[in-house]
C-alpha positions in Angstrom: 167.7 162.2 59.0 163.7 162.1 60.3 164.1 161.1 63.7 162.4 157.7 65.1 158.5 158.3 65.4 157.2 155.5 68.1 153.4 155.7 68.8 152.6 155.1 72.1 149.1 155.9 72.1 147.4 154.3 68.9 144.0 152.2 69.1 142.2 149.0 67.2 139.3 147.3 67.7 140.5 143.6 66.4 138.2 141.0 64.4 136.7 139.2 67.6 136.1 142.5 69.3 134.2 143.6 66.6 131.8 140.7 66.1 131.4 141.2 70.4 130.4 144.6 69.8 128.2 143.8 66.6 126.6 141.1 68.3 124.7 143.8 71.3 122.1 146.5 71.0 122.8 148.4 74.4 126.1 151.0 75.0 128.7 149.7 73.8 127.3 148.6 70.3 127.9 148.8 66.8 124.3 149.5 64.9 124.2 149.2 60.9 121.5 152.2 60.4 118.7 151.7 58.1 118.8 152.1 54.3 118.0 155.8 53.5 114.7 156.6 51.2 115.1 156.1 47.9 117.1 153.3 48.3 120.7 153.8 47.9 124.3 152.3 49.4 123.7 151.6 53.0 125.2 154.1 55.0 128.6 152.8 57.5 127.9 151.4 60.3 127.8 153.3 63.5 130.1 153.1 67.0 127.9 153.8 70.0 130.4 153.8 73.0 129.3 156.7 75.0 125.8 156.6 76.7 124.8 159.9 75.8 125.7 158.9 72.2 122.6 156.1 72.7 119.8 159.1 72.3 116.5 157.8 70.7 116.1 161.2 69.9 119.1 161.0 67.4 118.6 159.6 64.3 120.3 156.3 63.9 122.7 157.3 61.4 123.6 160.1 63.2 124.3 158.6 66.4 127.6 157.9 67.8 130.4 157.9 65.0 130.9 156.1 61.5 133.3 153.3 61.9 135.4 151.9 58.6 138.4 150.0 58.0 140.7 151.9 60.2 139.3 151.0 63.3 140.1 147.3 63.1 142.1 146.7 59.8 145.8 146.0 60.4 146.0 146.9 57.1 144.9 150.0 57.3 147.1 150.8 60.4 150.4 150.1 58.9 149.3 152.4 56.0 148.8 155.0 58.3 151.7 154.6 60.3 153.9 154.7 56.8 152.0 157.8 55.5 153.1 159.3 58.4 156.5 157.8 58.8 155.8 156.2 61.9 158.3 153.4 62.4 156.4 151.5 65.7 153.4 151.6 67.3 152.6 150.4 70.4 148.4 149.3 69.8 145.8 149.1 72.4 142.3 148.0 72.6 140.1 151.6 72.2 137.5 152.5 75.0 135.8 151.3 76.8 137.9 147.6 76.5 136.2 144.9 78.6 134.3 146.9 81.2 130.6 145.5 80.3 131.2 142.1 80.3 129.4 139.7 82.8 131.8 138.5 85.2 131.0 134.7 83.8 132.8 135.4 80.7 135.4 138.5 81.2 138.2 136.2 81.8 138.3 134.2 78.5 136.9 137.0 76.4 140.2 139.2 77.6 142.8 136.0 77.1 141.2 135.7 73.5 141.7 138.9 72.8 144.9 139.4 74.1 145.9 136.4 72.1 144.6 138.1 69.1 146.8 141.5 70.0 149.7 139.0 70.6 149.7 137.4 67.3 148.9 140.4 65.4 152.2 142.0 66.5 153.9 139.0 65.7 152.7 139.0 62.2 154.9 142.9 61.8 157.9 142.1 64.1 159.0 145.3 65.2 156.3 147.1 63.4 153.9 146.4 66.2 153.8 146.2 70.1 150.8 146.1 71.9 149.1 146.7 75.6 146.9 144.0 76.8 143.2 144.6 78.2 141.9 143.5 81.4 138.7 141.7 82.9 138.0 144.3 85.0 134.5 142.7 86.1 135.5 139.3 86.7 137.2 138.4 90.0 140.1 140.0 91.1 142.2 136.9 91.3 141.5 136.6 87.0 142.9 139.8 86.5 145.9 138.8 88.8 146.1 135.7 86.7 146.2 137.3 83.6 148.8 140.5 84.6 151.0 137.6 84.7 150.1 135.8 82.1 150.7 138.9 79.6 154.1 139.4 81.3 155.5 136.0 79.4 153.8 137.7 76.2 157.0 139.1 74.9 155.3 141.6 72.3 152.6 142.7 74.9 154.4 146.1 76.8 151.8 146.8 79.5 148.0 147.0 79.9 145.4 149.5 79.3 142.9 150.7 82.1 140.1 152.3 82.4 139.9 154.8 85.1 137.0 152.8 87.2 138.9 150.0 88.3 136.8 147.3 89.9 133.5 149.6 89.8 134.4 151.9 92.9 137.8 153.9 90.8 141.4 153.8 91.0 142.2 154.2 94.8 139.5 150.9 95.8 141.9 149.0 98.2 140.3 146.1 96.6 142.7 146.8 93.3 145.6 146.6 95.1 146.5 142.3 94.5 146.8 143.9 90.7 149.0 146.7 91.7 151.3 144.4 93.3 151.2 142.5 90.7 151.7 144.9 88.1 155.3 146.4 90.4 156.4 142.9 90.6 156.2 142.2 87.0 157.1 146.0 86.1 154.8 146.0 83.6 153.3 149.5 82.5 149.7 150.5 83.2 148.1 152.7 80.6 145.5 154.5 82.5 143.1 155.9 79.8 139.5 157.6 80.3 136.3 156.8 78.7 133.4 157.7 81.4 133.9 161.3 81.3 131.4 163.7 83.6 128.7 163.8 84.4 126.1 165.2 81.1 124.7 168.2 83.5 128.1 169.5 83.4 128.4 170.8 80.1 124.6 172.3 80.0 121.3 172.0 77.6 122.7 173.3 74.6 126.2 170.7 74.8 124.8 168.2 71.7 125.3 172.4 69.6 128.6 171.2 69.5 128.9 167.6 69.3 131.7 165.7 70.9 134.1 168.8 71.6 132.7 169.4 75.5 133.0 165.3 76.5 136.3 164.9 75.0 138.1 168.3 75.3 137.1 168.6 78.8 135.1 165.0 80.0 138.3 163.1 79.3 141.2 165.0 80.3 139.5 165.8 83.8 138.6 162.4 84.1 142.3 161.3 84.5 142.9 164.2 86.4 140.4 163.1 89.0 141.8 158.9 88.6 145.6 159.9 89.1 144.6 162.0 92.1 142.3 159.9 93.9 145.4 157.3 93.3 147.6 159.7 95.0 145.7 160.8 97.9 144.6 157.2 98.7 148.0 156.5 99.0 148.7 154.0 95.8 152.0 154.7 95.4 153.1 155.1 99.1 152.4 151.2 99.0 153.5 150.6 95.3 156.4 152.8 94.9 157.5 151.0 92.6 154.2 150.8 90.3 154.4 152.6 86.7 151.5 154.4 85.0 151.1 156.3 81.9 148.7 158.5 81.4 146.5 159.4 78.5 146.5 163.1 76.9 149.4 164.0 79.0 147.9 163.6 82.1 144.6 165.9 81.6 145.5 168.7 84.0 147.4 167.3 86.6 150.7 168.8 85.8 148.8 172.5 85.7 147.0 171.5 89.0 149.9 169.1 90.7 150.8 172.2 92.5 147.4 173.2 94.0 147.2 169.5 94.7 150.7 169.2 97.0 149.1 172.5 98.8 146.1 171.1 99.9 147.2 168.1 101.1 149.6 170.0 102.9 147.1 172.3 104.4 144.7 169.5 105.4 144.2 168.2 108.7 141.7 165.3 108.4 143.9 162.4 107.7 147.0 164.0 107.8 148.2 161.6 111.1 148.0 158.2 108.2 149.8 160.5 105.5 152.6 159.0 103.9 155.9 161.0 102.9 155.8 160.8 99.5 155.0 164.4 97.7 153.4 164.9 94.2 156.1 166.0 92.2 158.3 162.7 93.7 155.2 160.6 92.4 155.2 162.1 89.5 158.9 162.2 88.5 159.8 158.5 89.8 156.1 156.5 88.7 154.1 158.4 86.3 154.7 159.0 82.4 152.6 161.5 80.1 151.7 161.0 76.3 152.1 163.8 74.1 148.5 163.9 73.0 147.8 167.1 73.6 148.0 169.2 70.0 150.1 172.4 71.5 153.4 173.2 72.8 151.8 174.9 75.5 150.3 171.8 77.3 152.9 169.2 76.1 156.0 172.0 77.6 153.9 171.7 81.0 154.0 168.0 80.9 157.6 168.0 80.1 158.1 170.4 83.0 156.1 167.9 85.8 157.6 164.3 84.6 160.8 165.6 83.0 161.5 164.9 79.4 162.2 161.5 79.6 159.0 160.6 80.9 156.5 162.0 77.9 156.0 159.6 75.1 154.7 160.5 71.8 151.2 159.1 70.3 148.9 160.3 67.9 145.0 158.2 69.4 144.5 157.0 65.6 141.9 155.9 64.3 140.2 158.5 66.4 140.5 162.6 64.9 140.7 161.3 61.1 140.7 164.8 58.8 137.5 166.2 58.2 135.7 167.9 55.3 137.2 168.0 51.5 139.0 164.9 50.9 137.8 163.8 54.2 139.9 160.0 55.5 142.8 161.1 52.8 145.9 163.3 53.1 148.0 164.0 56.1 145.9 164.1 59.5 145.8 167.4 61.3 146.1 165.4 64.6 149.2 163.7 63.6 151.2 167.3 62.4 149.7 169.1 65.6 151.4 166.5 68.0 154.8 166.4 66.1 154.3 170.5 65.9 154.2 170.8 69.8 157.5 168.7 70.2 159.1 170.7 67.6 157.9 173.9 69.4 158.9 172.9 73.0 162.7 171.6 72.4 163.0 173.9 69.6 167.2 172.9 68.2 167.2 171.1 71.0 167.7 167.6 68.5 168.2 164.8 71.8 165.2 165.8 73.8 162.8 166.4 70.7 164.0 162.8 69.4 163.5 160.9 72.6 160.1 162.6 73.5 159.0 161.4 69.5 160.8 157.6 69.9 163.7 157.1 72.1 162.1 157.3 75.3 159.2 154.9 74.4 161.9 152.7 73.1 164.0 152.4 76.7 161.0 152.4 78.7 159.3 149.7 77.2 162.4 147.7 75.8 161.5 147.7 72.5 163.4 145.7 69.9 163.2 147.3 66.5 165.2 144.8 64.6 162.9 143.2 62.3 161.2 147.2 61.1 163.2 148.1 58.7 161.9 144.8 57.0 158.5 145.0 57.7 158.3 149.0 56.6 160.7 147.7 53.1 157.7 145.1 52.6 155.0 147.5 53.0 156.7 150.1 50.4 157.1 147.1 47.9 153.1 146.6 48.4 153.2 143.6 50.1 150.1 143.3 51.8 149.4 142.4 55.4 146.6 139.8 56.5 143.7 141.9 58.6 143.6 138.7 60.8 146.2 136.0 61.9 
């Protein structure tokens, strides 16, 4: 029997968030490119989300990344998830959420959206699950407002945060009314990057490779940096009790969570306001990882800093779609890489393997499957599911 597949990590970009992102011309934007000479089909539309993707030196339908059904069709999720045999996913607003909104609005953009998230779930009961977003730049008493409000949101399982907070990062004492409020309602914080480093980092020759430098290294680090800033500032000292998941299995902090408990150790300036807590007791008793991470090598490391009950499976669809011959069709390489690594770390190891790839996501987030087998017998009858509610 396949074991349960739950996707923790698994993006859309709704109808309303869309038309938000159609409607602007400056990062974050969607831009139809021109009509090519002769005329001919126009060519897809095009997500610019990262500034160094916004390059007037870069053709226009060149820049940033094609965009089709799979980044905001339901439709096209639930196909995807039964290609792949995925029985639940658990969707979240893709990068970079609400961060650019003016403060005036933030608040009532995020509850409409969250709404939409909310009933979109509801429409595939136990099919989908979702994290909520926040309004990151409106006053911090809206997002308090609205961590509670998602907590009577029975389908909604969390929220989804960047990795800047309020403006000044993760570890600004000014975030911590929605820490508390986040431990008292125990709902899960998805801490996700989308800022990156800084371009100089990766050189004059990084565009050579396209995306591979930003992502492969930019994102990763960029929770690295966010969970450590968190821990050094203290966060969980004063929220031990706060629970955080975080993207691509944590970047490097469980290869660096070692160098990180020596040199805290070995510091003096501060040390008389440390607190008791150590990494590894952070890590085991607030922190889970994803599995994104496409080997057994970094996903056995995650397992071996959180323990594997705390590393959650997820595949980042729509993002690393196959490429080349048949491109968009066919199993996706990113999908098999991430189900290859749990295979490879618990090996015949059948209850470990099975809660990293389902059951874990299932108990952490209380998940109640009943109405899936349903849904997925609908969807394998060709019933088709409305793209909007």
């Amino acid at each position: 029997m396949a074991p349960l597949l739950v996707d923790i990590h698994t993006h859309i970009y709704p109808p309303s968030y869309i038309a938000l992102l159609s409607a602007r011309t400056t990062t974050p934007y969607i831009a139809q490119p021109p009509p090519p000479t002769p005329p001919s089909p126009l060519p897809p539309p095009r997500l610019i989300i990262l500034p160094s993707d916004d390059d007037p030196a870069i053709p226009p339908s060149a820049r940033g990344r094609p965009i089709d059904a799979s980044y905001s069709s339901i439709t096209a999720k639930l196909a995807f998830m039964a290609q792949h045999s995925i029985a639940t996913s658990i969707i979240s607003l893709a990068n970079p959420w609400l961060d650019f909104l003016p403060p005036t609005t933030a608040a009532a953009t995020a509850r409409a959206i969250n709404d939409d998230m909310h009933a979109l779930c509801a429409a595939h009961p136990g099919r989908l699950f979702a994290f909520g977003a926040l309004p990151v730049s409106a006053p911090p008493a809206a997002l308090v407002a609205e961590v509670h409000r998602l907590a009577a949101l029975p389908l909604l399982k969390g929220l989804i945060l960047g990795t800047t907070g309020l403006g000044a990062g993760l570890d600004d004492p000014a975030l911590d009314p929605l820490w508390a409020a986040l431990e008292s309602t125990q709902q899960l914080a998805f801490i996700h990057p989308h800022y990156g480093l800084p371009a100089e980092v990766f050189g004059p020759r990084a565009a050579a490779s396209g995306h591979v430098l930003p992502l492969a290294l930019g994102f990763p680090l960029e929770t690295t940096v966010a969970f450590v800033r968190m821990f050094v500032a203290g966060v969980f000292e004063r929220f031990p009790r706060l629970r955080v998941l975080l993207a691509h299995a944590g970047g490097a902090v469980p290869f660096l969570a070692g160098r990180v408990e020596s040199c805290v150790r070995h510091e003096r300036v501060g040390a008389q306001g440390r607190g008791t807590r150590d990494v590894w007791d952070v890590l085991r008793r607030n922190v889970w990882l994803d599995g994104v991470v496409y080997s057994s090598v970094g996903l056995r490391a995650a397992v071996e800093a959180v323990g594997r009950e705390r590393v959650l499976w997820g595949t980042d669809h729509p993002f690393f779609p196959p490429v080349g011959e048949g491109e968009g069709e066919g199993e996706w390489l990113s999908v098999r890489m991430n189900v290859e690594a749990v295979e490879g770390v618990f090996g015949g190891d059948r209850e470990g393997a099975e809660g990293v790839l389902g059951g874990n996501a299932v108990r952490l987030l209380g998940l109640d499957l009943g109405g899936s087998a349903g849904e997925r017998k609908k969807e394998e009858d060709g019933e088709k599911s409305e793209d909007a509610v």
